[in-house]
PyMOL Python script that loads the backbone (N, CA, C, O; Angstrom):
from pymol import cmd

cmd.read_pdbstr("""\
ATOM      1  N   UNK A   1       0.849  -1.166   0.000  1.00  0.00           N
ATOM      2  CA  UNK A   1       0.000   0.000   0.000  1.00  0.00           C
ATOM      3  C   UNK A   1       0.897   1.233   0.000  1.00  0.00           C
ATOM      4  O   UNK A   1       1.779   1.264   0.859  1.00  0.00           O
ATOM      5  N   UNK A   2       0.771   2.422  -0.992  1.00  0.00           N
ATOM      6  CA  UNK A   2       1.312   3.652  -1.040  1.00  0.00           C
ATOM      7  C   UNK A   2       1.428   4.198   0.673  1.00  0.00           C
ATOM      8  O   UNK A   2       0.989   3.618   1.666  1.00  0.00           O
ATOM      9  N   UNK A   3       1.935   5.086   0.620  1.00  0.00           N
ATOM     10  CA  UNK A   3       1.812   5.603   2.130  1.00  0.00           C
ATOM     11  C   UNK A   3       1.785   7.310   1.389  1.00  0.00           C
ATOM     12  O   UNK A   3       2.130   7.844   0.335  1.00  0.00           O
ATOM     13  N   UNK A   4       1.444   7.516   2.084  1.00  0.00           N
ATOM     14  CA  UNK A   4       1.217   9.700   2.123  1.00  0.00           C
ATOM     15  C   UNK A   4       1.677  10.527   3.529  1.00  0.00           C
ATOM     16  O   UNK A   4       1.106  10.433   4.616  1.00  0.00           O
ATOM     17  N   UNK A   5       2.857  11.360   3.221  1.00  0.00           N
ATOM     18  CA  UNK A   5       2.972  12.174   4.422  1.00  0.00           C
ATOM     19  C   UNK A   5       2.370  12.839   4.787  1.00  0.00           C
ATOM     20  O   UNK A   5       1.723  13.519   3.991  1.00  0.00           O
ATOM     21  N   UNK A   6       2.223  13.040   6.182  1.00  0.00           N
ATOM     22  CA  UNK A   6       1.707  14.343   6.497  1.00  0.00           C
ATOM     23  C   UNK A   6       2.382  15.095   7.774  1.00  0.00           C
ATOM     24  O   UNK A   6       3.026  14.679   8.737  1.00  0.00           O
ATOM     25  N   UNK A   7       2.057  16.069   7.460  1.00  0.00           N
ATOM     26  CA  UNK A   7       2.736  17.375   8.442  1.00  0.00           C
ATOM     27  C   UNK A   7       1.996  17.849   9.237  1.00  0.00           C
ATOM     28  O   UNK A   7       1.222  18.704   8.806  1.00  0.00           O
ATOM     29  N   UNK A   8       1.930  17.453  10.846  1.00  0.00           N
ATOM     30  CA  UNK A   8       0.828  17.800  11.563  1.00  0.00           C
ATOM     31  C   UNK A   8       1.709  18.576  12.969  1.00  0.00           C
ATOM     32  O   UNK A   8       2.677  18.261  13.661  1.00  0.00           O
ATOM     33  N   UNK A   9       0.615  19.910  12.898  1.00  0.00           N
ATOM     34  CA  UNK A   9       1.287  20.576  13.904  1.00  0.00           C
ATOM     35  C   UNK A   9       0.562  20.176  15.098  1.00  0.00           C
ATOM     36  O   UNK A   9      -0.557  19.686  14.948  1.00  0.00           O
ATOM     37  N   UNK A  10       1.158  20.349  16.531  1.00  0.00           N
ATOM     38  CA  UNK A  10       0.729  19.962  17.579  1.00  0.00           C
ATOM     39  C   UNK A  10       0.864  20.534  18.866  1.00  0.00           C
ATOM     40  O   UNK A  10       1.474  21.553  18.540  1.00  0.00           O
ATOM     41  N   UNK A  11       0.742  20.609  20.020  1.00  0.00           N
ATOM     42  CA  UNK A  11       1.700  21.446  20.692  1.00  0.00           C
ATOM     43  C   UNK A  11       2.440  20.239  21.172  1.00  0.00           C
ATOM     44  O   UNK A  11       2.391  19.074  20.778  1.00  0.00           O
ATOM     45  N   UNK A  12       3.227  20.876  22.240  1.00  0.00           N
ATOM     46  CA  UNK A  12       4.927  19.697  22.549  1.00  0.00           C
ATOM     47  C   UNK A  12       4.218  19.198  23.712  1.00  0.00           C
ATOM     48  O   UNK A  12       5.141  18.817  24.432  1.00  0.00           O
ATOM     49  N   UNK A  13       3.068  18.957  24.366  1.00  0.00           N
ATOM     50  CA  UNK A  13       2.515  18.330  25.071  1.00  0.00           C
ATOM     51  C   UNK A  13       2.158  16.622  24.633  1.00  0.00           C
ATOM     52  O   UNK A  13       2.450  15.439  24.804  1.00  0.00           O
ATOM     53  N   UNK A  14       1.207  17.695  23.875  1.00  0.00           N
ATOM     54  CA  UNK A  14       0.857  16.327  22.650  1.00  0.00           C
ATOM     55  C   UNK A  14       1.659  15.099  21.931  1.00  0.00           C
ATOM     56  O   UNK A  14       1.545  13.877  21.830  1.00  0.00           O
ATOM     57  N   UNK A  15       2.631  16.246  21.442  1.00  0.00           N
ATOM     58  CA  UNK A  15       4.060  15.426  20.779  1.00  0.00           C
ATOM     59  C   UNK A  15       4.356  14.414  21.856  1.00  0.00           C
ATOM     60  O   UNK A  15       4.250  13.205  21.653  1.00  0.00           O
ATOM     61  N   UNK A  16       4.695  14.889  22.897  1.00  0.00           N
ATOM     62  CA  UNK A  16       5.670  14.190  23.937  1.00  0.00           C
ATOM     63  C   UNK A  16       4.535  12.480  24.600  1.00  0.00           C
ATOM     64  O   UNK A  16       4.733  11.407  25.170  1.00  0.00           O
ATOM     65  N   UNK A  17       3.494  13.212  24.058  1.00  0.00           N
ATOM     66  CA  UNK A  17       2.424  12.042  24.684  1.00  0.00           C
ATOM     67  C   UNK A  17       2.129  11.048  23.556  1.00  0.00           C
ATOM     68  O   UNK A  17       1.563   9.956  23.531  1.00  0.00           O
ATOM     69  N   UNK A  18       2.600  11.665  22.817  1.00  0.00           N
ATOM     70  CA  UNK A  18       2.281  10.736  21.424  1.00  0.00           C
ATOM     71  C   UNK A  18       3.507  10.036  21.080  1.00  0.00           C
ATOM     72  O   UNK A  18       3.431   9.301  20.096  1.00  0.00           O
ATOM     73  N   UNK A  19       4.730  10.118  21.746  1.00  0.00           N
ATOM     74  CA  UNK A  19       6.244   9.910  21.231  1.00  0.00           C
ATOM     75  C   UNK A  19       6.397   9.151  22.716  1.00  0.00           C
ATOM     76  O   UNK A  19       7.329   8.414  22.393  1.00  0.00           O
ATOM     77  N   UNK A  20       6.173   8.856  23.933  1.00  0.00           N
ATOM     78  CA  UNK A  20       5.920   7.702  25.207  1.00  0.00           C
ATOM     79  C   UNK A  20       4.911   7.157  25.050  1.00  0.00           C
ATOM     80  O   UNK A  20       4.810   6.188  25.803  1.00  0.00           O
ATOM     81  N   UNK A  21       3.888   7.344  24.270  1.00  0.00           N
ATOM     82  CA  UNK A  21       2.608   6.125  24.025  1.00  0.00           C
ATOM     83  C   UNK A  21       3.220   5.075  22.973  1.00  0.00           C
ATOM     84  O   UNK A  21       3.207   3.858  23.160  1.00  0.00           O
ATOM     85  N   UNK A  22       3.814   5.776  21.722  1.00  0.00           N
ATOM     86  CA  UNK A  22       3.952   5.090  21.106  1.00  0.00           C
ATOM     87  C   UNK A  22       5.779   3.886  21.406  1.00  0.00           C
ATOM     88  O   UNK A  22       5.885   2.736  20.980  1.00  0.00           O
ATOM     89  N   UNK A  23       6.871   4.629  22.185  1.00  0.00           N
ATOM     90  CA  UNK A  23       7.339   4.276  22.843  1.00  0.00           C
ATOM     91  C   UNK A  23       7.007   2.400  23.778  1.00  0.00           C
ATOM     92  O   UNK A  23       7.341   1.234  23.568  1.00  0.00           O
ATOM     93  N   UNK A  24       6.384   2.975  24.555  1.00  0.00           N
ATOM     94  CA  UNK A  24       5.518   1.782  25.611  1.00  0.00           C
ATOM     95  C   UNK A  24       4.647   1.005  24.336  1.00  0.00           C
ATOM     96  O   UNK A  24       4.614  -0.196  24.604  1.00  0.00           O
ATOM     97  N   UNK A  25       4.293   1.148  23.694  1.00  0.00           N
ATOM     98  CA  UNK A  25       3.544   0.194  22.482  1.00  0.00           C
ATOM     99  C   UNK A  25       4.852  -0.795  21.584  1.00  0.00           C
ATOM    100  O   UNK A  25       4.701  -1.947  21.176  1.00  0.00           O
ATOM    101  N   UNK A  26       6.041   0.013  21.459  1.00  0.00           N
ATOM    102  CA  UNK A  26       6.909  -0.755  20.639  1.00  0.00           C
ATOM    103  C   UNK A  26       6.734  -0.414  19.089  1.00  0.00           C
ATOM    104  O   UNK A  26       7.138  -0.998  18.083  1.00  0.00           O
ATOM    105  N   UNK A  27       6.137   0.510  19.231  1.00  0.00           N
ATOM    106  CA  UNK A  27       5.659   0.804  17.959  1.00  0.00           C
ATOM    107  C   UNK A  27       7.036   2.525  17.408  1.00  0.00           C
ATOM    108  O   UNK A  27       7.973   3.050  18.010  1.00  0.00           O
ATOM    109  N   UNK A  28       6.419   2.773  16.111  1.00  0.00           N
ATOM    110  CA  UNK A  28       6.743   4.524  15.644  1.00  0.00           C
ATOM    111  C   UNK A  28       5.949   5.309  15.569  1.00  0.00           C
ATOM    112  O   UNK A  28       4.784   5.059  15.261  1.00  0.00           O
ATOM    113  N   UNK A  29       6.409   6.477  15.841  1.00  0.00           N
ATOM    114  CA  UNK A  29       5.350   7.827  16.405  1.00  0.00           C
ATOM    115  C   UNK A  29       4.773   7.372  15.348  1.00  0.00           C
ATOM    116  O   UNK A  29       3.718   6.836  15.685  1.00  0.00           O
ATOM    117  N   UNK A  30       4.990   7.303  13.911  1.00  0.00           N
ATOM    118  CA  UNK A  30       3.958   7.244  12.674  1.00  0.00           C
ATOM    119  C   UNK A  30       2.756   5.632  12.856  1.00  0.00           C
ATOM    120  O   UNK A  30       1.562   5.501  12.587  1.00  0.00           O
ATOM    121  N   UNK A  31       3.508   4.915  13.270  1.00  0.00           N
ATOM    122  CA  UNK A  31       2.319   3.801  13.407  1.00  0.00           C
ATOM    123  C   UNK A  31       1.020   3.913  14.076  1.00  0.00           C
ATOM    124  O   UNK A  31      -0.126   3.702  13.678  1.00  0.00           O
ATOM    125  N   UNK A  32       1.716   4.476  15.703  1.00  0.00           N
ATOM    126  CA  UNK A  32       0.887   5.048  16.921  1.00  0.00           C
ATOM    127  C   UNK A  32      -0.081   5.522  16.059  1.00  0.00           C
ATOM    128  O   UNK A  32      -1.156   4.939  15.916  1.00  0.00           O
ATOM    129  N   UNK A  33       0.285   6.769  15.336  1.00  0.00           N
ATOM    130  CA  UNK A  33      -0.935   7.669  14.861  1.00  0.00           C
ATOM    131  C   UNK A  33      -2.108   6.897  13.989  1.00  0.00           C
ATOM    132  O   UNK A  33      -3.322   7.049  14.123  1.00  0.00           O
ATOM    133  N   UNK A  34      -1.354   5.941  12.968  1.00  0.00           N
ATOM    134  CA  UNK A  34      -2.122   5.240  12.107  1.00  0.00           C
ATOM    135  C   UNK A  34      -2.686   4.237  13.162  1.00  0.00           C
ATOM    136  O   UNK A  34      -3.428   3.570  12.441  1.00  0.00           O
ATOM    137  N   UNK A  35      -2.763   3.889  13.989  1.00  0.00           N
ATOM    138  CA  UNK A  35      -3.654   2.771  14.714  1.00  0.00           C
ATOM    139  C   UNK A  35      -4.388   3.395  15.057  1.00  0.00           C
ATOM    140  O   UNK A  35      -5.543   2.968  15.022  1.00  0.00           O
ATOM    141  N   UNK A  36      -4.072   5.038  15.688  1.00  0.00           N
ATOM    142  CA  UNK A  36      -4.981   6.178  16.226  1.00  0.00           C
ATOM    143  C   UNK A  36      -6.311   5.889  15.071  1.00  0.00           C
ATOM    144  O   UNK A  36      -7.366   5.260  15.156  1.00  0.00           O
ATOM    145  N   UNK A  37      -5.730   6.604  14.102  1.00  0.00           N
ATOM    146  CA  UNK A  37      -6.956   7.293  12.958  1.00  0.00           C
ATOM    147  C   UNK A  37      -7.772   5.563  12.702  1.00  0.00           C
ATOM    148  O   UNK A  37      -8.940   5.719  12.345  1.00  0.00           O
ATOM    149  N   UNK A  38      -7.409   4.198  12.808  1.00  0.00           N
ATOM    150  CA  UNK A  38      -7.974   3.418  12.851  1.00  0.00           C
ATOM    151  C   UNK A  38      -8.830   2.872  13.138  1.00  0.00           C
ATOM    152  O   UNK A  38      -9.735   2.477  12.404  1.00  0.00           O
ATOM    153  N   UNK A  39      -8.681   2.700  14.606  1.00  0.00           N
ATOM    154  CA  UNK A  39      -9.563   2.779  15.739  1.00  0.00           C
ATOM    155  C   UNK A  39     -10.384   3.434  15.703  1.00  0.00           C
ATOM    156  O   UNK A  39     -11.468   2.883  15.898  1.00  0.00           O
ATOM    157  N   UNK A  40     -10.410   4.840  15.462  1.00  0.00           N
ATOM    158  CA  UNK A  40     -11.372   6.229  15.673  1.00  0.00           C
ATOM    159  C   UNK A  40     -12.287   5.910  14.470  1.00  0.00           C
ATOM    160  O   UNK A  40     -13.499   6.120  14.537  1.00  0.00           O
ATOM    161  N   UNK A  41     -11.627   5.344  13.247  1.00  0.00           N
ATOM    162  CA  UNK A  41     -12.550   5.093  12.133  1.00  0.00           C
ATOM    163  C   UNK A  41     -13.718   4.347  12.238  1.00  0.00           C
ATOM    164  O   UNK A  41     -14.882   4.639  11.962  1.00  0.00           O
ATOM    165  N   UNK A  42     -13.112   3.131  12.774  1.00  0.00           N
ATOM    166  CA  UNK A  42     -13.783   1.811  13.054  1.00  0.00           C
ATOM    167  C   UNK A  42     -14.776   1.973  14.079  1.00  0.00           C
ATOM    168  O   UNK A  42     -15.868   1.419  13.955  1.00  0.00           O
ATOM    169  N   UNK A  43     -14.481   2.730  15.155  1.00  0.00           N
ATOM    170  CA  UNK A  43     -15.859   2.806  15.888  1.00  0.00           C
ATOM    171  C   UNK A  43     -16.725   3.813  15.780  1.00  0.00           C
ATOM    172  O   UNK A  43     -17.576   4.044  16.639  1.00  0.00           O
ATOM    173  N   UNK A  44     -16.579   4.469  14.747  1.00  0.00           N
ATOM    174  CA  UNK A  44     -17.689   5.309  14.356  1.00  0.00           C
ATOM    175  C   UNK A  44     -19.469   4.861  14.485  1.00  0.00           C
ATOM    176  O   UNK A  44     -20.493   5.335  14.976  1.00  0.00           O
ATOM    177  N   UNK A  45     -18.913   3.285  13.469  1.00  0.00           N
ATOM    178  CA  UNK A  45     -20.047   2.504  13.285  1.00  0.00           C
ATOM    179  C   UNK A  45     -20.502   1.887  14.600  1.00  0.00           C
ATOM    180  O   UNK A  45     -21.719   1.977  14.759  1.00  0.00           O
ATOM    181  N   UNK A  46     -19.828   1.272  15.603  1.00  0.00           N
ATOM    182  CA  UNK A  46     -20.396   0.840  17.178  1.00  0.00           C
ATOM    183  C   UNK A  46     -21.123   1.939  17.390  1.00  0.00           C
ATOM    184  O   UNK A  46     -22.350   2.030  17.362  1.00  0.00           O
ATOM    185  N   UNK A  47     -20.123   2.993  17.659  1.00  0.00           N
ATOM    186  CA  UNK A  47     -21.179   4.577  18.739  1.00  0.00           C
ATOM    187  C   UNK A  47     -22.222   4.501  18.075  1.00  0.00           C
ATOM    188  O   UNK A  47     -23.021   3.872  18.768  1.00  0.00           O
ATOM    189  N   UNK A  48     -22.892   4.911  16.682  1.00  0.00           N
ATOM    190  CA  UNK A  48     -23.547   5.242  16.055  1.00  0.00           C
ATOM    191  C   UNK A  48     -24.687   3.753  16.557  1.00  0.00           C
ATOM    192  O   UNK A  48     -25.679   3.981  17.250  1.00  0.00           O
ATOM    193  N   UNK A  49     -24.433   2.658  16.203  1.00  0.00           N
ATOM    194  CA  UNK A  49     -25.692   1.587  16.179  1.00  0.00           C
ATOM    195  C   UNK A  49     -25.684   1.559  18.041  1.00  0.00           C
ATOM    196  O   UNK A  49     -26.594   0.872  18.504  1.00  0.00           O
ATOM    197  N   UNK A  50     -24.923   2.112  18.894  1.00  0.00           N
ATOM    198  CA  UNK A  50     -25.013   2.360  20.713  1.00  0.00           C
ATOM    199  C   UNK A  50     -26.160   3.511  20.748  1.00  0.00           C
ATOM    200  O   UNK A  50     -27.168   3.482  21.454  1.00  0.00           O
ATOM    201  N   UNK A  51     -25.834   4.403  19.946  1.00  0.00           N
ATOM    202  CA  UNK A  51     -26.503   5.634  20.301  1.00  0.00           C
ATOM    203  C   UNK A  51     -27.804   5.359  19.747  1.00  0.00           C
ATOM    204  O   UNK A  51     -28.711   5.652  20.525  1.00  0.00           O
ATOM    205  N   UNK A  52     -28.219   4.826  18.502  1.00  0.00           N
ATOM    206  CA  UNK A  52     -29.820   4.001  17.988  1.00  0.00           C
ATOM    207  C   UNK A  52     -30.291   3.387  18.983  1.00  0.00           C
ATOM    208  O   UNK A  52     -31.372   3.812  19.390  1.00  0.00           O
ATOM    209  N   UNK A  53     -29.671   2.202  19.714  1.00  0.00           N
ATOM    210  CA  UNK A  53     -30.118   1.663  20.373  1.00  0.00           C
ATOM    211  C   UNK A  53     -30.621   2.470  21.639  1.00  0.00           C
ATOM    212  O   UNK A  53     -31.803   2.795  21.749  1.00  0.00           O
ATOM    213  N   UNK A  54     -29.691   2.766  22.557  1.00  0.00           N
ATOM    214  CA  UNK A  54     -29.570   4.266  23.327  1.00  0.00           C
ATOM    215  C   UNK A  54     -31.480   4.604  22.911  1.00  0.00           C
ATOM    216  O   UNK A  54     -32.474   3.967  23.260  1.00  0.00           O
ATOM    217  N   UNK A  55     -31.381   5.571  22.248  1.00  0.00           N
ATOM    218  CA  UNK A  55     -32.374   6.610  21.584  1.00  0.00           C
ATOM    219  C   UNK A  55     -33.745   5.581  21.685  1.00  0.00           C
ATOM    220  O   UNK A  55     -34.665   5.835  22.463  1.00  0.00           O
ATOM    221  N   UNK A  56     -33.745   4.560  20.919  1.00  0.00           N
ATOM    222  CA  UNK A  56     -34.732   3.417  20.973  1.00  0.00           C
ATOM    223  C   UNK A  56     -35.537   3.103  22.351  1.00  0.00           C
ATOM    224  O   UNK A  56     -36.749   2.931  22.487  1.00  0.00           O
ATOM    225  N   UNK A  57     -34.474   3.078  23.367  1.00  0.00           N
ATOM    226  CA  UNK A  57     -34.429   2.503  24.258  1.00  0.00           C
ATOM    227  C   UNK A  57     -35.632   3.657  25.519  1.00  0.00           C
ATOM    228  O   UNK A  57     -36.561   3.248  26.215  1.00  0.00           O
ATOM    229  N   UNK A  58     -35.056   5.228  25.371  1.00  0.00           N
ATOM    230  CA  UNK A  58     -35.810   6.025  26.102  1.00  0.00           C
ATOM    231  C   UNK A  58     -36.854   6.444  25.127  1.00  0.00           C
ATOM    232  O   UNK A  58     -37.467   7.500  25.281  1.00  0.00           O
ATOM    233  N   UNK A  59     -37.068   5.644  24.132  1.00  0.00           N
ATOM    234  CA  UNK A  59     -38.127   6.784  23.471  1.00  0.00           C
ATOM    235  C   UNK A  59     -39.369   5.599  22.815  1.00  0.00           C
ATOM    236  O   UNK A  59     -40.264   5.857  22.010  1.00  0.00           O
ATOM    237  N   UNK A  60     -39.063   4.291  23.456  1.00  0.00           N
ATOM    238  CA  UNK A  60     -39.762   2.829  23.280  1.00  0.00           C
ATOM    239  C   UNK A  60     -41.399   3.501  23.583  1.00  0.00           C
ATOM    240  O   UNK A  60     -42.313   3.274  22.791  1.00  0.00           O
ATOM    241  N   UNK A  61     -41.572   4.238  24.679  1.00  0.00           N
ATOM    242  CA  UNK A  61     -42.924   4.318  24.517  1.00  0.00           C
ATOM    243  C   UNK A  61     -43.754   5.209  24.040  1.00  0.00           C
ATOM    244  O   UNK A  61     -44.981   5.133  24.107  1.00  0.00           O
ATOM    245  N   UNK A  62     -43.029   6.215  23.467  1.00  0.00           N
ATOM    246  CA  UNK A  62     -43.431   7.039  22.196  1.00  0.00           C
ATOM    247  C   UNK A  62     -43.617   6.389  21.024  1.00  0.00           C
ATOM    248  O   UNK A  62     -44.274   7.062  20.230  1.00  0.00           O
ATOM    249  N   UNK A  63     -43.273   5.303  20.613  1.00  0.00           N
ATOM    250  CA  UNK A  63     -42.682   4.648  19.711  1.00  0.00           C
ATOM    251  C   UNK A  63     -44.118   3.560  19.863  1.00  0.00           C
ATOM    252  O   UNK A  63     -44.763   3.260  18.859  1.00  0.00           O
ATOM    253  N   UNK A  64     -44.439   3.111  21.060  1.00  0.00           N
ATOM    254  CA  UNK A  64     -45.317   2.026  21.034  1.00  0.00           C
ATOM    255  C   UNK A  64     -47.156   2.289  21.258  1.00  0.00           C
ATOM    256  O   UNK A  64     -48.094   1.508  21.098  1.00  0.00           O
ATOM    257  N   UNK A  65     -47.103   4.084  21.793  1.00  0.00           N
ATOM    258  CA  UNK A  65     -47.942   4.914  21.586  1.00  0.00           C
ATOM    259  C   UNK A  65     -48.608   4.874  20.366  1.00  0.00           C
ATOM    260  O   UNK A  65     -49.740   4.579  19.984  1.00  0.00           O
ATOM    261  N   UNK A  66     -47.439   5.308  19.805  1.00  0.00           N
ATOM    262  CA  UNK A  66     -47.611   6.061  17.742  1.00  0.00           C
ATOM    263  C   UNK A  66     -47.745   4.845  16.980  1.00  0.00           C
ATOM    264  O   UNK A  66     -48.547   4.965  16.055  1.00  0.00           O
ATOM    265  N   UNK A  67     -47.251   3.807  17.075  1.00  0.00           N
ATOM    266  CA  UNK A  67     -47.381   2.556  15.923  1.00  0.00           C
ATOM    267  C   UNK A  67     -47.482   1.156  16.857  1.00  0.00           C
ATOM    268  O   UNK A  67     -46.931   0.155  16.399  1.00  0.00           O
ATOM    269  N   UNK A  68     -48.261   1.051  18.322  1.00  0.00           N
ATOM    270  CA  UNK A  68     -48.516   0.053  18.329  1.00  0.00           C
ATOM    271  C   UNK A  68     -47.646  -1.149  18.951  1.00  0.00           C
ATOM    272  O   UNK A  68     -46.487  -0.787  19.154  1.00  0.00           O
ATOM    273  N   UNK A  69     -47.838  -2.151  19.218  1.00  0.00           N
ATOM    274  CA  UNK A  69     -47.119  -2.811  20.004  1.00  0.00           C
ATOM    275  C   UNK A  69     -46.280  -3.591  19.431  1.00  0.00           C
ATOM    276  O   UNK A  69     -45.075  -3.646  19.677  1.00  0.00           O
ATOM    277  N   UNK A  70     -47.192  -4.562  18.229  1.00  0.00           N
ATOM    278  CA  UNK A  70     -46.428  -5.352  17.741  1.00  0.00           C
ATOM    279  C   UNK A  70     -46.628  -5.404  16.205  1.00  0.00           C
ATOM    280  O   UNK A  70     -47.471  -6.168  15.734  1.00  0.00           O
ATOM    281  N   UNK A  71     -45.746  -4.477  15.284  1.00  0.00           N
ATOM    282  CA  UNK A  71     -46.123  -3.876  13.904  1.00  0.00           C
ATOM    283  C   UNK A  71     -45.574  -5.538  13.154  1.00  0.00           C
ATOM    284  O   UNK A  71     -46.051  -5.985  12.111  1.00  0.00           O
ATOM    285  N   UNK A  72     -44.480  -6.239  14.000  1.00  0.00           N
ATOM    286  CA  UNK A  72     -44.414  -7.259  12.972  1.00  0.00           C
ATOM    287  C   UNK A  72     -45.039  -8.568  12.919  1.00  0.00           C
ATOM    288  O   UNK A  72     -44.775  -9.474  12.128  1.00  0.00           O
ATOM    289  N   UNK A  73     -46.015  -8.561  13.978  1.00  0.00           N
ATOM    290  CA  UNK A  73     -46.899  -9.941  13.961  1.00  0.00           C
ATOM    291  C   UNK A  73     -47.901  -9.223  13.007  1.00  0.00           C
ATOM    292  O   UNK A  73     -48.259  -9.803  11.982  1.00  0.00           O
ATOM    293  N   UNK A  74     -48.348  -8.020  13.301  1.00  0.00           N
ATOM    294  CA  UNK A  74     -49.159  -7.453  12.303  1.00  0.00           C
ATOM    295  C   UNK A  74     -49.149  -7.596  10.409  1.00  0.00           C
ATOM    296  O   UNK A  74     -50.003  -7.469   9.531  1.00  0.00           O
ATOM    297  N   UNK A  75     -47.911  -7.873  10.440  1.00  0.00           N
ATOM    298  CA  UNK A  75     -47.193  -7.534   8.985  1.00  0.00           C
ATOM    299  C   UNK A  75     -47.747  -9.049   8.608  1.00  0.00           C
ATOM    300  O   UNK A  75     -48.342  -9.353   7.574  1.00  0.00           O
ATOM    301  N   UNK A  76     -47.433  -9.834   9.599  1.00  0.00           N
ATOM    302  CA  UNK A  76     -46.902 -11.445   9.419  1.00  0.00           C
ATOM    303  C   UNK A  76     -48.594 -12.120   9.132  1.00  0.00           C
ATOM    304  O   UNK A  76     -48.811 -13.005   8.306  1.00  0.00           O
ATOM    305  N   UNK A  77     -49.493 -11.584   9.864  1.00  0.00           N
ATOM    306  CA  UNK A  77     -50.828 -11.803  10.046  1.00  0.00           C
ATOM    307  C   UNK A  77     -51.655 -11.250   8.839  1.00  0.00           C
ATOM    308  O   UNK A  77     -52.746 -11.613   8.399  1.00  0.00           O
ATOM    309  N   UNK A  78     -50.595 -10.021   8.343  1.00  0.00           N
ATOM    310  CA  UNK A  78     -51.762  -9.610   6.616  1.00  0.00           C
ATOM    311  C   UNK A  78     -50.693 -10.694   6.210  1.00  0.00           C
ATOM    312  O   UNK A  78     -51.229 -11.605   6.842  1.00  0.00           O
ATOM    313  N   UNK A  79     -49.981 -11.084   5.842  1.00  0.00           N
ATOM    314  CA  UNK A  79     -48.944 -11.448   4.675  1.00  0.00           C
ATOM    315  C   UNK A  79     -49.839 -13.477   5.089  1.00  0.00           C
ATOM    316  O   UNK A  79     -49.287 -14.223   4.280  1.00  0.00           O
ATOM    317  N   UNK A  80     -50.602 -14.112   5.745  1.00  0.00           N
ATOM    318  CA  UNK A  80     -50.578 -15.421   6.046  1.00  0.00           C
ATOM    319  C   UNK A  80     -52.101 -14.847   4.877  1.00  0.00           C
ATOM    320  O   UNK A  80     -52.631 -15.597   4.058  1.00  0.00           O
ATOM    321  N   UNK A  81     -52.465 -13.551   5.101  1.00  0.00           N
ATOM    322  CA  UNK A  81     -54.499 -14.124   4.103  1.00  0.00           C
ATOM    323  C   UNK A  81     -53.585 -13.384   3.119  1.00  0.00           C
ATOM    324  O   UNK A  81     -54.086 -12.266   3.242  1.00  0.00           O
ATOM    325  N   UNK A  82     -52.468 -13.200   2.115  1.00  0.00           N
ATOM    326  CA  UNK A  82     -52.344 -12.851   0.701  1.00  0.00           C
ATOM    327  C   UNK A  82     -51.703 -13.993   0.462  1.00  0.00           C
ATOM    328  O   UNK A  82     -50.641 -13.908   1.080  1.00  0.00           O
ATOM    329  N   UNK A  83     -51.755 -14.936  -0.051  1.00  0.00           N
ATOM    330  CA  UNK A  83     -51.050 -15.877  -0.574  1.00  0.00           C
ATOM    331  C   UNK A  83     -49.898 -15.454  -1.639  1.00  0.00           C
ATOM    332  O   UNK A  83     -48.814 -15.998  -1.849  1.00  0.00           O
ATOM    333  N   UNK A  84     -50.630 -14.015  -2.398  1.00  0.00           N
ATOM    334  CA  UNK A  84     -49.876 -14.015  -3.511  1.00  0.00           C
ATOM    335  C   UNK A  84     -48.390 -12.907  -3.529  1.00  0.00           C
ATOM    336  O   UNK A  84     -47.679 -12.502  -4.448  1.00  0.00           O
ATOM    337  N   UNK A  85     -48.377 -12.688  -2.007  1.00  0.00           N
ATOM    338  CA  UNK A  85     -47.010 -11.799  -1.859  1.00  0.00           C
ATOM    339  C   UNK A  85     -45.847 -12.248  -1.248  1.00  0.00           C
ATOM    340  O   UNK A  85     -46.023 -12.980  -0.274  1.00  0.00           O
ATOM    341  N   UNK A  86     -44.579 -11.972  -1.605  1.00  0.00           N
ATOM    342  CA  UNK A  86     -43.490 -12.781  -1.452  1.00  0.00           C
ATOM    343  C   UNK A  86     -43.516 -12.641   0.296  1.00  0.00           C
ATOM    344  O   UNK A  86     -44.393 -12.082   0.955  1.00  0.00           O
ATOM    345  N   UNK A  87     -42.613 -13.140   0.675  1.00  0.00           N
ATOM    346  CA  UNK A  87     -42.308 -13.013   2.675  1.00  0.00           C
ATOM    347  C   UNK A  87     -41.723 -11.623   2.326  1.00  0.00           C
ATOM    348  O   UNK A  87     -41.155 -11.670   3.417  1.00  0.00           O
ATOM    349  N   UNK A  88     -41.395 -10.625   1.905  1.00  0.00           N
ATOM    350  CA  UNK A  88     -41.672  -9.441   2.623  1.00  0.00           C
ATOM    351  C   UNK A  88     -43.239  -8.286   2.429  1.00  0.00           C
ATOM    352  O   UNK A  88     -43.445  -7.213   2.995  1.00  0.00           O
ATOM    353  N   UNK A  89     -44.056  -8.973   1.500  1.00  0.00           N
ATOM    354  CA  UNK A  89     -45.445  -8.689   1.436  1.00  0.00           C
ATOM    355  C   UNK A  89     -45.622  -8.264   0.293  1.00  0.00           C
ATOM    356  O   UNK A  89     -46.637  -7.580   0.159  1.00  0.00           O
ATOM    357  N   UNK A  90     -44.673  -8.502  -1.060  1.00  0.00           N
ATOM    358  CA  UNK A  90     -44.371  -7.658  -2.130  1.00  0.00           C
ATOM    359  C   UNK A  90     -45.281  -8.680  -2.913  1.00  0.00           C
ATOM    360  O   UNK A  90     -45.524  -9.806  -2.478  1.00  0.00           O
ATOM    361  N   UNK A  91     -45.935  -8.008  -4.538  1.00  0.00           N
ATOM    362  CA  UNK A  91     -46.311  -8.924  -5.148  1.00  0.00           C
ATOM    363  C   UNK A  91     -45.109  -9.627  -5.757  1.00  0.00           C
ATOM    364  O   UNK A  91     -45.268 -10.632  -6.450  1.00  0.00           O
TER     365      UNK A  91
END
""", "prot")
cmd.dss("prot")
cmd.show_as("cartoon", "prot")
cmd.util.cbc("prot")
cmd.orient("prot")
């Protein structure tokens, strides 16, 4: 894989914390960073399906107010009298 430099300013706090992290890892200041931006990438997608769930979770009875208790026995119960729609209810 190509690699691309980059030039990142920081203050010497930072530096110094980023140059003993990566140190104690066994790693190079440049790896450290690339596992950094990795990590941070990769859990974008966890937080995001935490925070749905999260949200789901305090707002279940707004949710069961407005559409009901159980929308997919409902679905399952029209879809058993159409014979002629596939299992997701489509013709």
């Amino acid at each position: 894989m190509a690699k691309t430099q980059l030039n990142v300013r920081v203050d010497e706090g930072t530096a110094r914390a980023a140059r003993e992290r990566a140190l104690a890892r066994g790693v190079s200041v440049n790896r450290y960073i690339e596992e950094l931006v990795r990590q941070d990438t990769g859990e974008a997608g966890h937080t995001f399906v935490e925070a749905a769930a999260d949200f789901m979770k305090q707002y279940e009875s707004v949710f069961t107010e407005e559409f009901g208790t159980d929308r997919a026995a409902d679905r399952s119960a029209n879809r058993g009298t159409d014979r002629g729609a596939d299992r997701e209810g489509h013709r």
